[in-house]
LOTOR-402802 format. One line per field, with one value per residue (C-alpha): residue in three letters; x, y, z. Coordinates in steps of 0.001 Angstrom, whole numbers, plus 500000, padded with zeros to 6 digits. Layout:
<sites>
residuo <- c(ALA;...)
x <- c(X;...)
y <- c(Y;...)
z <- c(Z;...)
</sites>
This chain:
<sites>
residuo <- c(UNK;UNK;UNK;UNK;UNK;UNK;UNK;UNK;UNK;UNK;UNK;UNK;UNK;UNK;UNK;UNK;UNK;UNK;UNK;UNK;UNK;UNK;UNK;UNK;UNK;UNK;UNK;UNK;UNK;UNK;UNK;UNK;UNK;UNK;UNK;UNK;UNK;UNK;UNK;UNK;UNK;UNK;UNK;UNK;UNK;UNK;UNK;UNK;UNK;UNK;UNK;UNK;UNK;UNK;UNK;UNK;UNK;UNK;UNK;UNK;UNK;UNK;UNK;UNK;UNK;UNK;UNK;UNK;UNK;UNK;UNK;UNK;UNK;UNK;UNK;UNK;UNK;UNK;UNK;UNK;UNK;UNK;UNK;UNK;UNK;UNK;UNK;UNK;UNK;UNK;UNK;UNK;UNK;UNK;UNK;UNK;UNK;UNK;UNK;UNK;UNK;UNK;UNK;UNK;UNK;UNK;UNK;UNK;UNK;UNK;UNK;UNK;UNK;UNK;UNK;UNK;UNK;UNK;UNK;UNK;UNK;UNK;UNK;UNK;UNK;UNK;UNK;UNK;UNK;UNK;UNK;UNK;UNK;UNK;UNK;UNK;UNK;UNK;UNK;UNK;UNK;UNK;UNK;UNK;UNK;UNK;UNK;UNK;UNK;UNK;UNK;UNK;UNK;UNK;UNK;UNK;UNK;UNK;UNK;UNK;UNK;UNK;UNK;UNK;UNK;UNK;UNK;UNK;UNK;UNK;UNK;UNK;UNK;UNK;UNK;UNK;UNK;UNK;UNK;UNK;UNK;UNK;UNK;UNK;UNK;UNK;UNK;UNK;UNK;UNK;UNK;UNK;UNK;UNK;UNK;UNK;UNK;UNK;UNK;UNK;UNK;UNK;UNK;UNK;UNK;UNK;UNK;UNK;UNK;UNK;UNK;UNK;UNK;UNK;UNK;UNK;UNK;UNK;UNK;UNK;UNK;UNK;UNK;UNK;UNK;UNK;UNK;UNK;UNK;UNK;UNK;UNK;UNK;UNK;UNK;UNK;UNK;UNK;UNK;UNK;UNK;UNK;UNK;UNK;UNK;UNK;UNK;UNK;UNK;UNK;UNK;UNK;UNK;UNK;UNK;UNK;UNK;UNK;UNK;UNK;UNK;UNK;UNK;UNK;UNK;UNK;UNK;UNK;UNK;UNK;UNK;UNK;UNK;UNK;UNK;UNK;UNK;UNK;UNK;UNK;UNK;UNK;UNK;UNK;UNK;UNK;UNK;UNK;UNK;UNK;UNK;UNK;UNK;UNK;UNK;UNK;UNK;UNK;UNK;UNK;UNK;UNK;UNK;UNK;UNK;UNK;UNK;UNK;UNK;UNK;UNK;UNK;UNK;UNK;UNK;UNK;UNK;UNK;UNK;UNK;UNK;UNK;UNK;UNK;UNK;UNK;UNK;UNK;UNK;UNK;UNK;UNK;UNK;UNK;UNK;UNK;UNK;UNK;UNK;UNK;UNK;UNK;UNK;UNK;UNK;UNK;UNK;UNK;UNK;UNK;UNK;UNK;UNK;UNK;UNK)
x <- c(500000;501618;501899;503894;505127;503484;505927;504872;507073;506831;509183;508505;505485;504229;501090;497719;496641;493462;490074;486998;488727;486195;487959;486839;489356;491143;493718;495898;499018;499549;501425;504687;504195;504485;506532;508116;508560;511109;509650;512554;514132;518070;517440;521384;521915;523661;520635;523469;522378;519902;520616;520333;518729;515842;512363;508735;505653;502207;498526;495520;491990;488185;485685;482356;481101;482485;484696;487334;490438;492137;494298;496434;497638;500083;502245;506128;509636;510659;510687;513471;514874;513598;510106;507711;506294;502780;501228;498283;497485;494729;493996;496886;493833;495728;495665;493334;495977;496687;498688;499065;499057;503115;503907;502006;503052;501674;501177;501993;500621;497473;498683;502550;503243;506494;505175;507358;504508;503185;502953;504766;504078;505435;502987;505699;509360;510385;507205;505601;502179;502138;499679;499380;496871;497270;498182;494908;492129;491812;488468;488242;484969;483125;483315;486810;490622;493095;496501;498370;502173;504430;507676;510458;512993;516458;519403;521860;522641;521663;519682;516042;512714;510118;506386;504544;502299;498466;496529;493386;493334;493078;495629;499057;501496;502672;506499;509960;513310;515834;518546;516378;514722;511649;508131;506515;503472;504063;501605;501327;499443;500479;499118;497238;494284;492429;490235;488039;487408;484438;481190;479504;478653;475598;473487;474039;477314;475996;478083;481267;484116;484597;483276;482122;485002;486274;489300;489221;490142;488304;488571;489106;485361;483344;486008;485109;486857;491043;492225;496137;496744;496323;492795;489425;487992;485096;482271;481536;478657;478470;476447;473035;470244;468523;467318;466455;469404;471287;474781;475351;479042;479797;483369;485323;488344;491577;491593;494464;496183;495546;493095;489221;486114;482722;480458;476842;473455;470189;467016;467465;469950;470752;472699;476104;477833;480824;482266;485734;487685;484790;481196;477992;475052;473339;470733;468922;468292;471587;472811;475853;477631;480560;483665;486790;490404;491964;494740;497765;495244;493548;490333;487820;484545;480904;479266;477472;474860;473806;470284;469867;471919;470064;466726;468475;470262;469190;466430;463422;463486;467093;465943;466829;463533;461920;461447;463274;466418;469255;472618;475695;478942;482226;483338;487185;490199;492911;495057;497289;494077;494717;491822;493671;490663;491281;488785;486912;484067;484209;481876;478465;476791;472912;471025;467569;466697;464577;462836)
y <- c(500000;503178;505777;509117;511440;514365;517400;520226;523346;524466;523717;523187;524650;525168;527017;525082;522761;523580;523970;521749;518043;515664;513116;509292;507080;507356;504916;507351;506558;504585;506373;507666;505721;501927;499825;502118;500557;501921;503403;505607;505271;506632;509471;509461;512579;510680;508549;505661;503427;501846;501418;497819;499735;500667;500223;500407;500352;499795;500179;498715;500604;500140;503047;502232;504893;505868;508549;510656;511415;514670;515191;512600;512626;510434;509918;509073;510296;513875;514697;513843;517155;515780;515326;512382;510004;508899;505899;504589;500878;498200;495349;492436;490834;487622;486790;486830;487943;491564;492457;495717;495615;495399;491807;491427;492588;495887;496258;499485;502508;503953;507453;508660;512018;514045;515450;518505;521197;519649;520598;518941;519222;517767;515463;514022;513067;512469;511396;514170;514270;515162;516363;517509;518120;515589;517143;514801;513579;509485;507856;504676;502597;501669;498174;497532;497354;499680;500729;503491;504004;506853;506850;509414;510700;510405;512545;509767;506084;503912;506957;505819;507288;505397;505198;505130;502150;502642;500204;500239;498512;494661;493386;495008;496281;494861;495761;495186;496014;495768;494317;491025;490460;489829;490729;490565;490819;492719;492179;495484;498510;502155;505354;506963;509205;509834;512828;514344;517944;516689;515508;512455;511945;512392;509592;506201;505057;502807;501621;500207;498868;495188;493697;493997;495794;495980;494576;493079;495921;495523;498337;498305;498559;501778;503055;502623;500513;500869;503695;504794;505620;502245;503392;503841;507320;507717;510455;511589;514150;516293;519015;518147;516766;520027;521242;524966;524539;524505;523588;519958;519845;516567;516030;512736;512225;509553;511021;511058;514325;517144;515338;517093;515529;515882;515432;514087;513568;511014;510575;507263;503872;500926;497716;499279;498183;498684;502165;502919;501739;501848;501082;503780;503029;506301;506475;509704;512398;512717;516195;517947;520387;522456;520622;520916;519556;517510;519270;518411;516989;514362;515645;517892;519759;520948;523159;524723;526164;523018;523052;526219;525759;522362;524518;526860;524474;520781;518913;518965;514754;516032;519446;519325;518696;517164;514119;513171;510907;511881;509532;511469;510002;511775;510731;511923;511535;508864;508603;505754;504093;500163;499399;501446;503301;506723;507459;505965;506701;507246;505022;506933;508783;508687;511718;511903;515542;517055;520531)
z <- c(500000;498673;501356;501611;504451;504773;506254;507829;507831;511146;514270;517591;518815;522875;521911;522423;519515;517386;519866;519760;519568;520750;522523;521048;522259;525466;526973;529638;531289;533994;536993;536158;532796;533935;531489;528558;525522;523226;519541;518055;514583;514024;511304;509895;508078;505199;504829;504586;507618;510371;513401;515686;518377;516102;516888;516346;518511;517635;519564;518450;518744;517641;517893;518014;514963;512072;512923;510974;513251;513396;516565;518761;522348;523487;526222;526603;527640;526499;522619;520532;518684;515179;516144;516029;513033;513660;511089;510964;510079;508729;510487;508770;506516;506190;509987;512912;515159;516480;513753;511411;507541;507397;505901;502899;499524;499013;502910;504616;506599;506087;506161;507550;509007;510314;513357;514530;515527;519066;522459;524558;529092;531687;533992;536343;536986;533097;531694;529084;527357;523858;521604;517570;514727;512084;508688;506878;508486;508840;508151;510982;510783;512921;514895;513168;514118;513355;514714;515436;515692;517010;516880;517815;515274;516982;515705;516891;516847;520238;521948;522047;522914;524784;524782;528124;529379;529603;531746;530008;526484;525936;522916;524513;521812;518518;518520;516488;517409;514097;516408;517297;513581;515419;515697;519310;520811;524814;527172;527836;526412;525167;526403;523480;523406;519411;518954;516536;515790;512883;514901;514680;511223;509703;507442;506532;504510;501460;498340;499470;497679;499806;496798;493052;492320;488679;488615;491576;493444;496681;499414;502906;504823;504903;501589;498053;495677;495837;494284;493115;496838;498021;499829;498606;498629;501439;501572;504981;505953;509489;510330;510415;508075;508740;505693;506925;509061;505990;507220;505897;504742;502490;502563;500581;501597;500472;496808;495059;494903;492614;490903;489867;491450;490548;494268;492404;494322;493425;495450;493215;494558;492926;493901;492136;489097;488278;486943;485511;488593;490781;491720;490844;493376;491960;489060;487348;487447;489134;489666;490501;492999;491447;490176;492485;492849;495701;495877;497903;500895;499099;499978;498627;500087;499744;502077;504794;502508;499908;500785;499099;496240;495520;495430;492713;491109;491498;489742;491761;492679;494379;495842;499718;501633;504715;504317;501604;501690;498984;498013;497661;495601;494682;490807;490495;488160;488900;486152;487673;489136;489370;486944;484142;483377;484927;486807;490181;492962;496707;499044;499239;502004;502579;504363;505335;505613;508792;508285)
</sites>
């Protein structure tokens, strides 16, 4: 699964992180951080070498709604001066063990980013609490395992930063350690807390991509069919189904990059067939919000303020009203799509509007 690492350009920063993070997934530290399990990777300047003393940690969560993740806390030993790298991770599909998506062919991280703009505090004697914006939001569905891994960016060879223990959780913590060429599975838990600054989401997810897919490119559950990413895209909704309340926002996110997408609605589903590289669940009259590009996020989108553009703009079967339940889809461009036939669909979103 392709991934990339996602840099952002500012240092070091003790200022609070963005407001209104609702807290989904907490697992806090135990007292002055229990067990510590080392999670550092040597960053040599010359990009020559690794290090023995190299290792990774990983945490298991499920979250019992769909939820789109924007902002981490975690806890550990203080920061190493080249920041953190925090992954996310599938479930390993091949095995019913507690085990990311790292063995397989194709296998990788969800999404990767350099982390240097946290805060950083000090709760006691030398164990720190951390917290950071992530640079793009990460769909998780609901009822299904994912993982998370942090890992501090050391300047030098056989120095090592270490993750604190958390006594809640149930699974403990996938690890490796490049000196032992071995996986392990530690009894013990890491302190992580997941937030969201989205909502709850609003509607009913319909048309995924864990099957019919054209060319056999099934998606993960709740995304659409694989795209050139590695992920399907997913359409998300939050707001509310208000219709005078007017402040829906549709939003699809794991697009490829700098690609144009066309965000369609129907009153009218179907079963799905398939579509260029992924699968239509919409029928006519379909009609259309405004074309826009993914840009360098991978997501595009629409709103507050649909419900009245549908009633200028939309055929009256698709016109925002009480009562009435709409499908929305996302059609976009993916030139290197794995179906060869450059274009795809996101998942699709249902909404049942209220007055």
């Amino acid at each position: 699964m392709n991934s990339s690492i996602h840099r952002l350009l500012f240092g070091l920063a003790l200022c609070t992180p963005a407001l209104a993070q609702n807290f989904v997934y907490d697992q806090p530290p135990a007292p002055n951080g229990g067990t510590l399990r080392a999670s550092q990777l040597w960053i040599d300047p010359t990009g020559q070498n690794d290090s023995d003393n190299d290792a990774i940690a990983w945490e298991d969560f499920v979250l019992a709604q769909d939820t789109v993740l924007t902002h981490v806390r975690w806890w550990g030993e203080s920061a190493p001066s080249l920041g953190f790298e925090i992954s996310f991770f599938h479930q390993d599909p091949g095995t019913i063990a507690v085990q990311p998506d790292i063995v397989q062919a194709g296998s990788g991280p969800i999404t990767q980013a350099l982390i240097t703009n946290f805060t950083q505090a000090l709760v006691s004697g030398s164990l720190y609490v951390f917290e950071a914006d992530l640079p793009e939001p990460v769909f998780c569905a609901a009822n299904t395992r994912y993982f998370v891994s942090i890992v501090g960016r050391m300047p030098l060879s056989y120095t090592q930063w270490r993750w604190a223990q958390s006594y809640s959780g149930t699974s403990g913590t996938f690890w490796w350690q490049r000196g032992l060429h071995m996986y392990f599975m530690l009894a013990d838990n890491r302190a992580v807390s997941l937030a969201s600054a989205w909502g709850a989401l609003v509607g009913t997810a319909f048309c995924p991509g864990t099957g019919n897919c054209p060319c056999g490119n099934d998606g993960q559950v709740g995304l659409g069919c694989d795209n050139s990413t590695g992920e399907g895209a997913v359409l998300v909704a939050t707001g509310s189904a208000s219709a005078s309340a007017d402040d829906l926002l549709l939003q699809t996110l794991s697009l490829p990059r700098n690609q144009s997408c066309l965000t369609f609605a129907s009153a009218s589903f179907t079963a799905g067939a398939p579509f260029f590289d992924g699968r239509r669940c919409l029928a006519g009259p379909i009609s259309r919000f405004t074309v826009k590009n993914s840009g360098s996020s991978g997501v595009v989108s629409h709103g507050p303020g649909l419900s009245s553009y549908s009633m200028a703009h939309f055929y009256g079967a698709n016109q925002f009203l009480a009562g009435r339940t709409l499908g929305f889809q996302t059609w976009y461009r993916d030139p290197s799509g794995p179906c060869a036939r450059l274009t795809n669909v996101s998942s699709g979103r249902s909404v049942t509007f209220t007055p």
